[in-house]
C-alpha positions as CSV (number, residue, x, y, z in Angstrom):
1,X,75.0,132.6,-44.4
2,X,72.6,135.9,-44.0
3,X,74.8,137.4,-46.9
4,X,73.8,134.4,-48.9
5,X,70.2,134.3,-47.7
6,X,69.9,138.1,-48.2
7,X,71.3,137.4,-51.9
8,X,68.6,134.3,-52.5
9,X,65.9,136.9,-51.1
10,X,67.1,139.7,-53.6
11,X,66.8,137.4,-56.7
12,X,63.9,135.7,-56.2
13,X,62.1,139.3,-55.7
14,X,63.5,140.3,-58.8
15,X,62.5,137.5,-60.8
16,X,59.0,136.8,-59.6
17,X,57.6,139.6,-62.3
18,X,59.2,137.7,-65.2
19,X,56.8,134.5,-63.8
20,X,54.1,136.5,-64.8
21,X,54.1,136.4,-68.3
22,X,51.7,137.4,-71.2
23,X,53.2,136.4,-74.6
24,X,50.2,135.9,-76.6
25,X,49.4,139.6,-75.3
26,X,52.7,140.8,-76.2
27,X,52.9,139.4,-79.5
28,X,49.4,140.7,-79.8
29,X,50.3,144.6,-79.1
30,X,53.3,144.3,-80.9
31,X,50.7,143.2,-84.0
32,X,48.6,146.7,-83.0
33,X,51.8,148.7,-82.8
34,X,52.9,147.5,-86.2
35,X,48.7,148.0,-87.7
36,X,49.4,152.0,-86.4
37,X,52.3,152.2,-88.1
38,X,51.1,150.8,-91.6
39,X,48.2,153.1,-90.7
40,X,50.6,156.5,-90.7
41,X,52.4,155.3,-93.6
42,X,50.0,154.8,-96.1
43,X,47.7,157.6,-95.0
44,X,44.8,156.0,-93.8
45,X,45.4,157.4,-90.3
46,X,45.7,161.5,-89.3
47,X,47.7,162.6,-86.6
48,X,45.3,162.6,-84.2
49,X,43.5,159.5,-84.7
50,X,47.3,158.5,-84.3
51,X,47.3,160.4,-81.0
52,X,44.9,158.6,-79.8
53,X,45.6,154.9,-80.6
54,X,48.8,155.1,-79.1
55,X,47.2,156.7,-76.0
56,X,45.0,153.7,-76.0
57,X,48.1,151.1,-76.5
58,X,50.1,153.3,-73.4
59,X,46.9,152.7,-71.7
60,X,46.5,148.7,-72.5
61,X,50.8,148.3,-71.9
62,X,50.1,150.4,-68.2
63,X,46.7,147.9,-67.4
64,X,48.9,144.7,-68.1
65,X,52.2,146.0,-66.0
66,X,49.8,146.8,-63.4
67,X,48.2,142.7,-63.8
68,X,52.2,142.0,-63.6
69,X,53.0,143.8,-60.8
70,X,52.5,140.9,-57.9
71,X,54.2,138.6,-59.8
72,X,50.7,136.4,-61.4
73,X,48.4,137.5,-63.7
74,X,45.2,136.0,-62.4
75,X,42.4,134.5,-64.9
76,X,40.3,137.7,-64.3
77,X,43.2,140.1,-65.1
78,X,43.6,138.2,-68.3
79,X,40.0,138.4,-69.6
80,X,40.2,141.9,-68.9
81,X,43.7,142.3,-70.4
82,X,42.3,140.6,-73.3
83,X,38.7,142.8,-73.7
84,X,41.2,145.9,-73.5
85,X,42.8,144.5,-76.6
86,X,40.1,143.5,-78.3
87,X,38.8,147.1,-78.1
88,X,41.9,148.5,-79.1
89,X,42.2,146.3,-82.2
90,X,38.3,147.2,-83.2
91,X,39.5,151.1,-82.7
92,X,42.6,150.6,-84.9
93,X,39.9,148.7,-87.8
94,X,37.7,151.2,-87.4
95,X,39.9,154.5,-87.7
96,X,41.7,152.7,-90.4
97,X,38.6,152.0,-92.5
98,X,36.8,155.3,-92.1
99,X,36.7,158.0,-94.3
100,X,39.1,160.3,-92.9
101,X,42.2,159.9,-94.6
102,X,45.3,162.6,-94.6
103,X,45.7,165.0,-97.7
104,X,48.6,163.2,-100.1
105,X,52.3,165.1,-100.1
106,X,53.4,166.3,-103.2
């Protein structure tokens, strides 16, 4: 009975995170990770511009785990999940648009 109870104790502990879900943020940064990469590939981004959009998605990815981490991403965490993404997807437009550019390989 306490082996059993012990057991229902263990699983509901490790389940309670995946309560807390974000998909329209997930599905959001995975949109970002795939703008960086088009960025690199077709030049319009320099390594560290690169540096530092993926610092700024590690950054966003670390804010929501930390909104995950009791198990309920509140309505304020959310906005502010959501503001850090909005700011990271006006960085990626703007760093992609500007007139840096890296030198072509030949």
């Amino acid at each position: 009975m306490l082996r059993t109870f012990a057991m229902a104790a263990v699983l509901a502990a490790v389940s309670v995170p995946a309560l807390a879900g974000t998909p329209v943020l997930d599905a959001r940064q995975q949109n970002q990770r795939e703008r960086i990469a088009q960025g690199v590939r077709s030049g319009e981004l320099t390594a560290p511009e690169t540096r530092r959009l993926v610092r700024g998605e590690v950054r966003l990815h670390r804010h929501e785990r930390a909104a995950k981490s009791d198990g309920v991403v509140t309505r304020r965490e959310r906005v502010s999940l959501d503001r850090h993404a909005d700011r990271m997807s006006a960085r990626i437009y703007r760093q992609k648009h500007d007139a840096q550019s890296r030198p072509a390989r030949w």
